[in-house]
N, C-alpha and C positions, 0 to 999 in steps of 0.2 A: 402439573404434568402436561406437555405438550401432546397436541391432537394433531400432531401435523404428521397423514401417512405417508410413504416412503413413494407414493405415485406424485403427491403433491411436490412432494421434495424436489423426485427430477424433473418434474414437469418447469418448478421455479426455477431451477436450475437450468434450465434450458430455453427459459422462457428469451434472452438475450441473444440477439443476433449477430455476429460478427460478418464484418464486408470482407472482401477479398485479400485487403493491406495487413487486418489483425488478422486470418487466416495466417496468411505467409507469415507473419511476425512470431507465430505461435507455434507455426512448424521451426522456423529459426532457431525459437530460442527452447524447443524439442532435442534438435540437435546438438545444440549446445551445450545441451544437460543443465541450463536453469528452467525450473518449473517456474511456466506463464502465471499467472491469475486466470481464475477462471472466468469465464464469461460471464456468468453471476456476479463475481465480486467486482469486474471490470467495471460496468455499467453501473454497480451501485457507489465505486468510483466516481463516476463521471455524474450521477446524479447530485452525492454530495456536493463536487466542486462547481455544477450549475446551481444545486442551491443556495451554496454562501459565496456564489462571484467570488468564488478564488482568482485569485490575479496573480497570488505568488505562491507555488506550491514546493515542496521538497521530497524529495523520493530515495527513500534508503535502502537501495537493490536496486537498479536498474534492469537486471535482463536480459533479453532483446528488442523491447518496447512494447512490448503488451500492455503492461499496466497504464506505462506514461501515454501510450495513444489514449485510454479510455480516460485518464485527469486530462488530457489537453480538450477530449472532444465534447467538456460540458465546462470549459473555463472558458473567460471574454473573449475575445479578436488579440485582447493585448498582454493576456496573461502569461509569465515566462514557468515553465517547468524546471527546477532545481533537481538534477538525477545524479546521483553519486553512486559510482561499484566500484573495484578494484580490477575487473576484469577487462580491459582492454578491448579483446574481441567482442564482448556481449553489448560491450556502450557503441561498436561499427557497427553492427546489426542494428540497436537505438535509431542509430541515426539515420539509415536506410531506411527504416520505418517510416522515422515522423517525415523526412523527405515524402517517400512514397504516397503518405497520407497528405501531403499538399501544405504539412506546416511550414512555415519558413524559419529559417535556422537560427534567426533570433529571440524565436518560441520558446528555445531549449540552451539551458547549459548545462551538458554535461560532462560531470569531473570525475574522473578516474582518479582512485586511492581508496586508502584505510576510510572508513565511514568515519571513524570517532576523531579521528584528524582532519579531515575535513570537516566535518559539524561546529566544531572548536571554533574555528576561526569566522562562522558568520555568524548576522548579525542577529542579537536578541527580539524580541517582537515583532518579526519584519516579513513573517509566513502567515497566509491562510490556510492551510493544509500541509499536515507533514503527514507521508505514507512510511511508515517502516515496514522494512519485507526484504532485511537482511541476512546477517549470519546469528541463529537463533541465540546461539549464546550470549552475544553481546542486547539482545533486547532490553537491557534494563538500561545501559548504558544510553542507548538509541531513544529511549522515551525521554531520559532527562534530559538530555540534549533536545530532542522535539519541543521538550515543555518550555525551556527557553527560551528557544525560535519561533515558538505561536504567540501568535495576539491574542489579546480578551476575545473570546469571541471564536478565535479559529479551532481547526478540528484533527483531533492524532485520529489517525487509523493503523491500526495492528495488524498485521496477516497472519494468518497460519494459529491462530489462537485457540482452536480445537484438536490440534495438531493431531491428524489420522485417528482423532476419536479419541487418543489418549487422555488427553485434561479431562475427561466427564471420566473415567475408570479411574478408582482410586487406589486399584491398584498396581498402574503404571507407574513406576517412580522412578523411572532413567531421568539422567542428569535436565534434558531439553524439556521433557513434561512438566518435570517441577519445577522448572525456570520459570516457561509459558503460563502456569498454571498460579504460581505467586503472585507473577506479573497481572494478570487477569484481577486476580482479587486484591493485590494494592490499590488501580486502576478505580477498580468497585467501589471503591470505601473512602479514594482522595478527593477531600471536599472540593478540591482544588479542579475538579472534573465532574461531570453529566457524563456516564459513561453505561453503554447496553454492547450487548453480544450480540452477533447476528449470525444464524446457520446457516452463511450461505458459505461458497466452496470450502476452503478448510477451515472455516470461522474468523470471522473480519470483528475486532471492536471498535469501536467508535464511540470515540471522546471530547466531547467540547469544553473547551479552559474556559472557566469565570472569568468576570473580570476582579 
């Protein structure tokens, strides 16, 4: 059972600072009604991708930039961000970000469309990092496709994986909990992955493929 008390919680939770650019980006994408990542899970974002010199990353939701600022601000000088939505508006907002934030624009490609139609068509092996923080329903579809797209070595992260507390209540069982919550424990058990839970904002997993 965990000791971790509920002051500790926000304290971690808060421990993360955002500059004035992820500010704006987070009011943005406020308005837009896609929920940001939190600052918590931003930073532990960006630490990943400074940990494994991610160089090529993929992002399944893009937002308004939030998340993609916090993968770009711990990848190399030459590392490209892969962001794929469907929303139009949310990827002009993106891109006013990573501007704003001094990326240059060949930092980032990002493609508007269906996630699972675009993932299809690139290439096998060829990501350090794939973020999924799409349309809940399709996350199973989103991870086999990630697990394609990672190298020996690179790393799935999950969003939303405690989804409002749900998955730990067993007896939630709307169609999205049980999704998130199978998903979690396929995840667990594929030898095929090194994989932990983390409580930080609405629970991030984190998985590294064998080789």
């Amino acid at each position: 059972m965990s000791s971790q008390k509920p002051a500790s919680r926000a304290y971690a939770e808060d421990f993360a600072v955002e500059d004035e650019v992820l500010a704006s980006a987070r009011r943005r994408g406020e308005e837009l009604g896609c929920t940001p990542v939190s600052a918590a899970v931003g930073a532990t974002l960006r630490a990943l991708t400074a940990a494994t010199a991610a160089r090529a990353v993929v992002e399944i939701g893009t937002g308004a930039g939030v998340s993609g600022l916090w993968l770009l601000g711990g990848m190399p000088s030459d590392g490209v961000l892969t962001t794929i939505d469907v929303d139009a508006e949310h990827q002009r907002a993106a891109r006013e970000a990573y501007g704003a934030a001094g990326f240059p624009h060949q930092r980032t490609r990002v493609i508007q469309g269906r996630a699972l139609d675009v993932l299809d068509r690139m290439t096998d092996g060829a990501y350090d990092l794939a973020l999924v923080d799409g349309e809940k329903s399709e996350y199973p579809e989103y991870v086999t496709q990630a697990t394609r797209l990672l190298r020996a070595g690179g790393v799935l992260v999950v969003d939303n994986m405690l989804w409002h507390d749900k998955v730990a209540d067993p007896a939630a069982r709307d169609d999205v909990t049980r999704t998130l919550r199978d998903l979690g424990k396929q995840l667990r058990d594929d030898a095929a992955f090194t994989t932990t839970l983390l409580p930080v904002g609405d629970g991030l997993l984190v998985a590294v493929k064998r080789g």
